[in-house]
C-alpha positions as protocol buffer text, in pm:
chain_id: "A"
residue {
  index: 1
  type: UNK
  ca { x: 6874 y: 11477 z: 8899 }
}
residue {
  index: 2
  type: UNK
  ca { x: 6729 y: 11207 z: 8644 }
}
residue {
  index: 3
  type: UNK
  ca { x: 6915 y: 10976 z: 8480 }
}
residue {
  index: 4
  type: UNK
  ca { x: 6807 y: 10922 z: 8103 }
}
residue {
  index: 5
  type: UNK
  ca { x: 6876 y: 10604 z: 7939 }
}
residue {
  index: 6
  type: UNK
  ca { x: 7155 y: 10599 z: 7681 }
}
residue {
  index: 7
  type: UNK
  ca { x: 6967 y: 10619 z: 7344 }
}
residue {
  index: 8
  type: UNK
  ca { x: 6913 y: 10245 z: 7211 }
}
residue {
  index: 9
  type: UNK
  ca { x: 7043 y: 10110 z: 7585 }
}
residue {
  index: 10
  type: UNK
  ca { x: 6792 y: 9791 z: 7613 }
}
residue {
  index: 11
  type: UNK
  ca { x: 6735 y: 9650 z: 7927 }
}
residue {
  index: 12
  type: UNK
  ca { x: 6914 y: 9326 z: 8031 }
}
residue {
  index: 13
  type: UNK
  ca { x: 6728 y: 8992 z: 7945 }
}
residue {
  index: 14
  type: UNK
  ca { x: 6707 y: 8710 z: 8258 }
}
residue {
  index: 15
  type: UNK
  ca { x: 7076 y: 8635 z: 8405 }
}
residue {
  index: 16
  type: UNK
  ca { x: 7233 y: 8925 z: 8291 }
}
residue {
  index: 17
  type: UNK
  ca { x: 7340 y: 9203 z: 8482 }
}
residue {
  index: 18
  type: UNK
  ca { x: 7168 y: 9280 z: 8794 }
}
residue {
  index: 19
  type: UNK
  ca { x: 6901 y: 9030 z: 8623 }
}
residue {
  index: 20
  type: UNK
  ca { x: 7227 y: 8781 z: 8684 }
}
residue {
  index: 21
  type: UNK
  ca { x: 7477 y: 8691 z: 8922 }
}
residue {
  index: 22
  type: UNK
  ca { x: 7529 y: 9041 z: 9010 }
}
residue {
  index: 23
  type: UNK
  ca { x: 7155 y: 9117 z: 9138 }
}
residue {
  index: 24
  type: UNK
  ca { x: 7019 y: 9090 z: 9467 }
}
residue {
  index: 25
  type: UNK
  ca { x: 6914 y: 8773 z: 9648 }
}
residue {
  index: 26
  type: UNK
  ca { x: 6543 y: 8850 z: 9708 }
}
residue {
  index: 27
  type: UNK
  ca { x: 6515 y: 8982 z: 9350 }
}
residue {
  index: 28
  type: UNK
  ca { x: 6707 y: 8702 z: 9175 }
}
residue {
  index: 29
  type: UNK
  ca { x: 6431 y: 8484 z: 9408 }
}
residue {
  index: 30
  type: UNK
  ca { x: 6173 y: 8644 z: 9308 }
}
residue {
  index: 31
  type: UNK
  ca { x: 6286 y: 8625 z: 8940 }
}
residue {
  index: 32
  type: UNK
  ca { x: 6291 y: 8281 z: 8957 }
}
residue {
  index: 33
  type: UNK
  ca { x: 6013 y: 8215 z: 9122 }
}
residue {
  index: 34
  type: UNK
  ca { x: 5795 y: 8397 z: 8827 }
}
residue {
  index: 35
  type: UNK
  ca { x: 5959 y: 8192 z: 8571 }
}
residue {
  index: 36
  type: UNK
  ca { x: 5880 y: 7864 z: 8748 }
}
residue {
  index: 37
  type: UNK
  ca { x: 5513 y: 7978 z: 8807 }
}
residue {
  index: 38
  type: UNK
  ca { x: 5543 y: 8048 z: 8404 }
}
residue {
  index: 39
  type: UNK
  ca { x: 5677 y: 7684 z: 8340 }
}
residue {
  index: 40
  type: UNK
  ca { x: 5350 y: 7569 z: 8584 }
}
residue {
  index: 41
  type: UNK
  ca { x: 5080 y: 7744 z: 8447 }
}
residue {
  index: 42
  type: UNK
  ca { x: 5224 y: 7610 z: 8084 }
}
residue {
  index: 43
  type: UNK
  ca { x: 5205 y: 7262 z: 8228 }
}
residue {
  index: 44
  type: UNK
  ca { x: 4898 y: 7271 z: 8395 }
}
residue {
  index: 45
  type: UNK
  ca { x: 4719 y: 7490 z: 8094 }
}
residue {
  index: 46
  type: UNK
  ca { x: 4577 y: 7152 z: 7886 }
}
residue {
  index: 47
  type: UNK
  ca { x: 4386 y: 7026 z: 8179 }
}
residue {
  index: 48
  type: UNK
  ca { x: 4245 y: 7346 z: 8302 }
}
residue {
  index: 49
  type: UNK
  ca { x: 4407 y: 7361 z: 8619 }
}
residue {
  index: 50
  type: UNK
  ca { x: 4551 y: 7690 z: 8774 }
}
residue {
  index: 51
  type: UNK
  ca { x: 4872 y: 7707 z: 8987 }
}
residue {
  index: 52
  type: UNK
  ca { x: 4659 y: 7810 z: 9334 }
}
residue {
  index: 53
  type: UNK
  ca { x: 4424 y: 7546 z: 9225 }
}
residue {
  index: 54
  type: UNK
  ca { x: 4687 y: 7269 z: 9197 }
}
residue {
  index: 55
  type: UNK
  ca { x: 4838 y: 7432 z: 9570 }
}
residue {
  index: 56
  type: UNK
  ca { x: 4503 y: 7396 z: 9752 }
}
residue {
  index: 57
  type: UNK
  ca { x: 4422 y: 7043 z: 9604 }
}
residue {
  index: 58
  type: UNK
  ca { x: 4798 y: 6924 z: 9725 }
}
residue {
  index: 59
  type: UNK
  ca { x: 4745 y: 7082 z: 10061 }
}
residue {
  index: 60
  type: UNK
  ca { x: 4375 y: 6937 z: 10102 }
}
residue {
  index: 61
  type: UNK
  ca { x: 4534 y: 6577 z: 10033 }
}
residue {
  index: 62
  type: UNK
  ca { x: 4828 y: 6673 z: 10263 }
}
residue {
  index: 63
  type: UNK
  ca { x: 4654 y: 6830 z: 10578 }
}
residue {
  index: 64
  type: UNK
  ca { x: 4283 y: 6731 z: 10516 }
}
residue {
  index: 65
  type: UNK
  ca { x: 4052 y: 6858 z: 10815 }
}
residue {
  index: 66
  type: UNK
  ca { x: 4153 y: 7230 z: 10794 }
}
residue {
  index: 67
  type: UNK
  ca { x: 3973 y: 7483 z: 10760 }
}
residue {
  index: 68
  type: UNK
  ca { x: 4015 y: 7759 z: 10433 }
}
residue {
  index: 69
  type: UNK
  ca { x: 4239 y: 7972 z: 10650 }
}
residue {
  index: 70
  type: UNK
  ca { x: 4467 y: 7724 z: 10751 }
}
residue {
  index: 71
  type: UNK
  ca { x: 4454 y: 7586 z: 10373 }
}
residue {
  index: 72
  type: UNK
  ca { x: 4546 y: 7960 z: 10250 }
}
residue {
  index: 73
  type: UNK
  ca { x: 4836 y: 7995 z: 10454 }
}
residue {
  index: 74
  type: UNK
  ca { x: 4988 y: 7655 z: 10375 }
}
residue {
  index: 75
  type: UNK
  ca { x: 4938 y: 7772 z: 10026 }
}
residue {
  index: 76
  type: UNK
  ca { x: 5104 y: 8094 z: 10040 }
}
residue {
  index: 77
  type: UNK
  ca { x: 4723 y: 8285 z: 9897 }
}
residue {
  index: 78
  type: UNK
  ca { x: 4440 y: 8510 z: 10122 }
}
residue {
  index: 79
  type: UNK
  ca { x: 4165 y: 8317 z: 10197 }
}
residue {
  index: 80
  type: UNK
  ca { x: 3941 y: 8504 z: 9985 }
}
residue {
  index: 81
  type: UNK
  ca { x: 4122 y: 8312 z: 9689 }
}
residue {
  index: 82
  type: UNK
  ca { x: 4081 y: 8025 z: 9835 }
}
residue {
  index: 83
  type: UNK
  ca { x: 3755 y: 8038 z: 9937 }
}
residue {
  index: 84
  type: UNK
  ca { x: 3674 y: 8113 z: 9522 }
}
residue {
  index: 85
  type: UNK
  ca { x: 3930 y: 7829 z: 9466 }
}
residue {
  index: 86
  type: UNK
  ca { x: 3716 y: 7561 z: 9666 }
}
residue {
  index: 87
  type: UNK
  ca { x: 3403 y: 7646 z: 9497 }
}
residue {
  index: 88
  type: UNK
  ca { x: 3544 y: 7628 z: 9178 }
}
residue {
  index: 89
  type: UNK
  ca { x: 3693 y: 7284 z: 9252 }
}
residue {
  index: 90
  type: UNK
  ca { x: 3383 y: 7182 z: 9418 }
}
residue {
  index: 91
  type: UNK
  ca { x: 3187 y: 7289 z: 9064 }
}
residue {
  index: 92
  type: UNK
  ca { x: 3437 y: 7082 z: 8888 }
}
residue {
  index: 93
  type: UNK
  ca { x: 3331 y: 6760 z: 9111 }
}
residue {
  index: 94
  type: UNK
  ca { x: 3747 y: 6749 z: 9255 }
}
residue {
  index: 95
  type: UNK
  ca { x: 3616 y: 6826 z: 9616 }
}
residue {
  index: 96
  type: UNK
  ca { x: 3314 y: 6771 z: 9833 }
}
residue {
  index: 97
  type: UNK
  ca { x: 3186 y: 6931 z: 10158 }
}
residue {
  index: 98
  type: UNK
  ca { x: 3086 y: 6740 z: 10445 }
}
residue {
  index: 99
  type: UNK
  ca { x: 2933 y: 6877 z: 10805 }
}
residue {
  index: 100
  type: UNK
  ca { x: 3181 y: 6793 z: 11070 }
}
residue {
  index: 101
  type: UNK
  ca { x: 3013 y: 6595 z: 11321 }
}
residue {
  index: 102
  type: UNK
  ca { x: 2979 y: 6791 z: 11653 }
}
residue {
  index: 103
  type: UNK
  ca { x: 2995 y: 7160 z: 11470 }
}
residue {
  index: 104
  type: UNK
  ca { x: 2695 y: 7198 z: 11235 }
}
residue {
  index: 105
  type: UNK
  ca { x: 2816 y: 7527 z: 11104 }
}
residue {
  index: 106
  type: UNK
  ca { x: 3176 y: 7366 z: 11009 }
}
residue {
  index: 107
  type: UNK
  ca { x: 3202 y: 7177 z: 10677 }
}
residue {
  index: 108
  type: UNK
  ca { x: 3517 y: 6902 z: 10646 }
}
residue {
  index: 109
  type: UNK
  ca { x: 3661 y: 6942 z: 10250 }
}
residue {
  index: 110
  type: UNK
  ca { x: 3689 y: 6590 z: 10062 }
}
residue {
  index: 111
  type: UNK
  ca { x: 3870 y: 6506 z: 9776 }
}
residue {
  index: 112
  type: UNK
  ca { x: 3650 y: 6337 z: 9572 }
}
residue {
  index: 113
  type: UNK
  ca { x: 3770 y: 6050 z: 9286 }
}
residue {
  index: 114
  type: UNK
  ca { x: 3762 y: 6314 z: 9061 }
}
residue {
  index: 115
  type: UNK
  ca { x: 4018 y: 6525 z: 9259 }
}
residue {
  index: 116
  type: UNK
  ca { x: 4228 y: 6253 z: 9380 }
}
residue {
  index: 117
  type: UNK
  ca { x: 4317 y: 6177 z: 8970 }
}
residue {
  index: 118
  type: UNK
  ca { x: 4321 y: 6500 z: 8877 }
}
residue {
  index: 119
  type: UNK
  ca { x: 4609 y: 6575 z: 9147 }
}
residue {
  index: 120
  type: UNK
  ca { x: 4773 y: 6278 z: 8990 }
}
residue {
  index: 121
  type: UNK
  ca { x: 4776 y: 6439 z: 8682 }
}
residue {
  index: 122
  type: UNK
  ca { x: 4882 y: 6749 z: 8841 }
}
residue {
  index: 123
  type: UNK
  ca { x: 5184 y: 6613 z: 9004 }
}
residue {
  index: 124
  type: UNK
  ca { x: 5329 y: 6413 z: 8716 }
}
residue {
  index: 125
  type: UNK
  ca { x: 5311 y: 6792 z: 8532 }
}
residue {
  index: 126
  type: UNK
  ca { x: 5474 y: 6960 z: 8841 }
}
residue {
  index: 127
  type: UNK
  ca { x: 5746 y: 6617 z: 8857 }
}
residue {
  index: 128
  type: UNK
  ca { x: 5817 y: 6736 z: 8483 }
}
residue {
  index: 129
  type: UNK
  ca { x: 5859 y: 7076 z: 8552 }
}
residue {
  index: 130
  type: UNK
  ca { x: 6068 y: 6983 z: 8889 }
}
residue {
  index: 131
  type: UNK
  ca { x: 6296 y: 6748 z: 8686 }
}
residue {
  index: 132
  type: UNK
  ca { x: 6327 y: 7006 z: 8426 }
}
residue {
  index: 133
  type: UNK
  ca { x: 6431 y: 7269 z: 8706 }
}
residue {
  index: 134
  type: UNK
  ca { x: 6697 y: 7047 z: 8881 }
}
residue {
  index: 135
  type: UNK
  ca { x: 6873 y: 6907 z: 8555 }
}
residue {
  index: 136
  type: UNK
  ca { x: 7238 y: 6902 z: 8566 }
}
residue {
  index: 137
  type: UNK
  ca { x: 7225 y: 6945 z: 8973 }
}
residue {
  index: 138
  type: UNK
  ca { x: 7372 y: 6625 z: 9191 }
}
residue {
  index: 139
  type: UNK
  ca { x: 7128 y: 6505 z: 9460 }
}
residue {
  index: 140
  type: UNK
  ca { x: 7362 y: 6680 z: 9696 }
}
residue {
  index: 141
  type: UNK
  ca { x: 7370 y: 7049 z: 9522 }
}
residue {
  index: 142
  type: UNK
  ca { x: 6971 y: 6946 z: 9473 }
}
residue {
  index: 143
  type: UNK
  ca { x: 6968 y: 6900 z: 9866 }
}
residue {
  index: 144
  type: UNK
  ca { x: 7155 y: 7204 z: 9987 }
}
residue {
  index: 145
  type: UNK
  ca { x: 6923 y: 7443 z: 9746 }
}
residue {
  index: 146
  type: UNK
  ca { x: 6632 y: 7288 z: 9942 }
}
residue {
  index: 147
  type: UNK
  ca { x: 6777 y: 7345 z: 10242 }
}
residue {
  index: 148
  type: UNK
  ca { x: 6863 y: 7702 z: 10184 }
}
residue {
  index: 149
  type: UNK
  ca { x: 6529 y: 7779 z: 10058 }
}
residue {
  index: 150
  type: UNK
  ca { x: 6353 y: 7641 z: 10386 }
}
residue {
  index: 151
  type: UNK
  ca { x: 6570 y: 7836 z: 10590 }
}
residue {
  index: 152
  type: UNK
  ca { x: 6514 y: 8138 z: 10384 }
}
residue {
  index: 153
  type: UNK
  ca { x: 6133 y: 8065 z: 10380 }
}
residue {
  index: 154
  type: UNK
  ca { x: 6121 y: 8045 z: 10806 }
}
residue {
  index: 155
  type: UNK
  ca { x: 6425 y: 8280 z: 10856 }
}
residue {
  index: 156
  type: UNK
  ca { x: 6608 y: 8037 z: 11050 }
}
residue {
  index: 157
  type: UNK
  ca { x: 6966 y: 8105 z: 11139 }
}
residue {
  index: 158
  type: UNK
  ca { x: 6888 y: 8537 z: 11042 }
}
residue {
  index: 159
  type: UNK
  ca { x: 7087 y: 8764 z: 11209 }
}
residue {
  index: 160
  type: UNK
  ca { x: 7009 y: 9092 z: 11315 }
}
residue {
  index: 161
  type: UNK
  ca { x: 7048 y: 9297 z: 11033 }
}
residue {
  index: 162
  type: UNK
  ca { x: 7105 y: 9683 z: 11045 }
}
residue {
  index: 163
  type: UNK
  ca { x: 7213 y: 9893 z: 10747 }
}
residue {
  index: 164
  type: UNK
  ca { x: 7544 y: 9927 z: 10727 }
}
C-alpha cells in the first residue's frame, strides 16, 4: 500500500521531527556532519581550498612519511581522491615529492612553505568554524561530545546488537 503525502504536508526543516530530537542517532550524525562540511567548504571557499584538501594537508603535517593509502584512511577518502588531491596540492606549490632514500620507486610527501602557511590559514578557518560549533557548550559538555564521538568512530564499548 503507498502512503501519499497529505496535500500541502512540507517536509520538516533541520531539528524538527525525525530531522530533531526524535530521529535516529546515525541519521541525526550524519545530518550534522553535512552541515558542518557546509560551514567548511564556506570557510575555506576564499582561499581555494577544498575540505579533503585541507584533511590531507593536516594529516601530511601530522603523520608525514606515509604513503597515499595510509594518508586516505586517516582522512576518511579512497585513495584515488587522494592521489588527485596530492597532485593538485603539489601544482599549487603546498607539497613536494622527494625519493625516499633506500626505495627508489617510493616518493616521501613534503610540505613545502607554501603549504605549511596555507594550513595556517586553514586552521584559523576550521578554529572559527569549531568555536562557532561548540558555543554555549562548557569545556566539560565540549569534552564528553568528543569522547562519545571517538567511541562511536572505533566502536568501543558496542554491544552485540540483534534486532529486537
Amino acid at each position: 500500500m503507498m502512503i501519499k503525502p497529505h496535500p500541502g504536508a512540507r517536509l520538516p526543516e533541520a531539528g524538527e521531527g525525525k530531522r530533531g530530537e526524535e530521529g535516529y542517532l546515525g541519521y541525526l550524525l550524519r545530518q550534522a556532519a553535512g552541515a558542518h562540511r557546509l560551514r567548511m567548504e564556506r570557510g575555506l571557499a576564499d582561499i581555494a581550498v577544498t575540505l579533503p584538501q585541507f584533511l590531507v594537508l593536516t594529516m601530511l603535517a601530522a603523520y608525514p612519511g606515509h604513503s597515499n593509502a595510509d594518508l586516505a584512511r586517516v582522512a576518511l577518502l579512497t585513495p584515488q581522491t587522494v592521489s588527485v588531491i596530492v597532485a593538485n596540492l603539489e601544482r599549487m606549490g603546498a607539497l613536494a615529492r622527494r625519493p625516499h632514500a633506500v626505495h627508489g620507486r617510493i616518493q616521501h610527501l613534503d610540505l613545502t612553505e607554501l603549504g605549511v602557511a596555507l594550513l595556517a590559514e586553514c586552521r584559523a578557518r576550521a578554529h572559527a568554524v569549531e568555536r562557532d560549533l561548540t558555543a554555549g557548550l562548557s569545556a566539560s559538555e565540549e569534552q564528553a561530545i568528543r569522547r562519545w564521538l571517538v567511541r562511536v568512530a572505533t566502536n568501543e564499548g558496542a554491544g552485540k546488537t540483534a534486532p529486537a
